[in-house]
C-alpha positions, 0 to 999 in steps of 0.5 A: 437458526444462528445466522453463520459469518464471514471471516476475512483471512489473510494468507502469506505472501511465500512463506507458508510458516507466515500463516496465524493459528487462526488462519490455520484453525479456519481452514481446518474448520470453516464450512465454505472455503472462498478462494481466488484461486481453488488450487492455490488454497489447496496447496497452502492447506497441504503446506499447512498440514490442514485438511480443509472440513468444508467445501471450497469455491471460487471467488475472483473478479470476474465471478464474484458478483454471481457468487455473493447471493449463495454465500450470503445463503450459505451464511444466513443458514449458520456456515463459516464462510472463510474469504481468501485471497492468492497472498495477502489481504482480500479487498486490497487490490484483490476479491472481495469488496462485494462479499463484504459489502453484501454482508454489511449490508444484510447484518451479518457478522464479518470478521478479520483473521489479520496477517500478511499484507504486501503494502505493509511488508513494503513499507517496514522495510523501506526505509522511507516515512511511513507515519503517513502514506496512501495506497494506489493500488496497481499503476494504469497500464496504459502510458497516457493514464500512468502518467497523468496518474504519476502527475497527481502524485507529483505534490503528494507529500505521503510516502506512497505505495503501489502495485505494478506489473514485473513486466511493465516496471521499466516502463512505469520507473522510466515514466515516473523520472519523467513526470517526478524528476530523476531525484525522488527517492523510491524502494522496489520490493520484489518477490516479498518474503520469499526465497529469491526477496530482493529489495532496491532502494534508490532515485528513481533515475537509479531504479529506472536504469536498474530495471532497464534489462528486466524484472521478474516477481511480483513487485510492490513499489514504495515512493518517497513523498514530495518534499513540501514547498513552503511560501517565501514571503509566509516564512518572512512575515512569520519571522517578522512576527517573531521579531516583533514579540522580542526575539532575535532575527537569528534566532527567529528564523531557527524557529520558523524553519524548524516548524516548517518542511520545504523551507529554504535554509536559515542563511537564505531566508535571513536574506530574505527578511533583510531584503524585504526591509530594503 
């Protein structure tokens, strides 16, 4: 018998209209339905006006190793088992990653109906660096663990992006004033294409006395990457350098700042190079 095959489907964030043709066709067709959250998928299926054709079964952390051997069985036999999640993509910070690592491993197809991600609709619309960035997932909850967390991304010069908790937001914003200073930069997304979607942009200082008072929704946070430091004394000898092959020190110094994030500005590292001929 044809072995089956894992589709890994991206659902929407809120607006039930965000869902692909493929997500929509799976639904309708798919053999087994694994869902983070049974009702949830039910709910998207009458949204979508699709009648889901197989069964339906539920995938949460908490049950997922338990339930990976019978979908495994389920799709050596020749079924489509369709994986979801609440919202978003499955694995990123939500079910999954034992599912597809199983199949990996056990040879059987896996593939991606792509769509919604929340770390993606965040950083379009950031407004921040977003050829470079890592993903953090949800903040610690406990103070100690966020702040040692927050002091690893003190040097991080990639745009950031991570998940935390509406609830304890003031704290983790607060936190980050603390350990980042109250000048970077940061956007906090909440409630991402949905009805009440609202999108802060500000310092961290800015956003931590935003949220003083409160937040509700589910909340994604964007943080802006440190700016690099260059290396007073590598800039003056490269600017030396230059010199020495023939070009001005006006215009070596232009160079050397262009080619470098974090230096000073040109009048001070031209004070710099004299002063270090002194």
């Amino acid at each position: 018998m044809t072995a089956g095959r894992l589709l890994v489907g991206a659902t929407p964030l809120g607006q039930p209209s965000d869902a692909s043709a493929r997500l929509v066709r799976a639904l309708g067709s798919a053999d087994v339905i694994a869902a983070e959250d049974t009702r949830r998928v039910r709910t998207l299926a009458t949204a979508l006006e699709v009648k889901p054709a197989g069964r339906i079964v539920s995938l949460f952390d908490q049950n997922e190793a338990s339930r990976v051997p019978s979908l495994l069985d389920d799709i050596r036999s020749g079924a489509t088992v369709l994986l979801v999640s609440d919202a978003g993509m499955p694995l990123i910070s939500d079910p999954g990653y034992r599912l597809v690592t199983a199949c990996v491993e056990n040879d059987l197809p896996v593939h991606c109906l792509p769509g919604p991600s929340a770390v993606t609709t965040a950083l379009a619309v950031a407004g921040l660096p977003s050829e470079r960035f890592c993903f953090e997932g949800f903040a610690p909850r406990k103070q100690s663990a966020r702040a040692s967390w927050l002091g690893s991304l003190a040097s991080e010069t990639r745009t950031c992006v991570f998940f935390e908790s509406p609830r304890r937001l003031g704290d983790c914003l607060r936190d980050a004033v603390e350990v980042l200073g109250p000048a970077r930069r940061a956007v906090v997304c909440r409630e991402l294409t949905k009805t009440h979607e609202e999108i802060v942009r500000g310092t961290l200082g800015e956003l931590a006395e935003w949220a003083t008072d409160g937040v509700l929704g589910e909340i994604t946070v964007v943080l802006a990457g440190a700016t690099p430091s260059a290396d007073p004394d590598a800039l003056v000898a490269e600017v030396n350098r230059l010199v020495e092959d023939g070009m001005r020190v006006k215009d070596a110094c232009a160079q050397v700042i262009s080619t470098n994030p974090g230096s000073p500005s040109r009048r001070e590292l031209y004070d710099a190079v004299l002063r270090a001929r002194e």
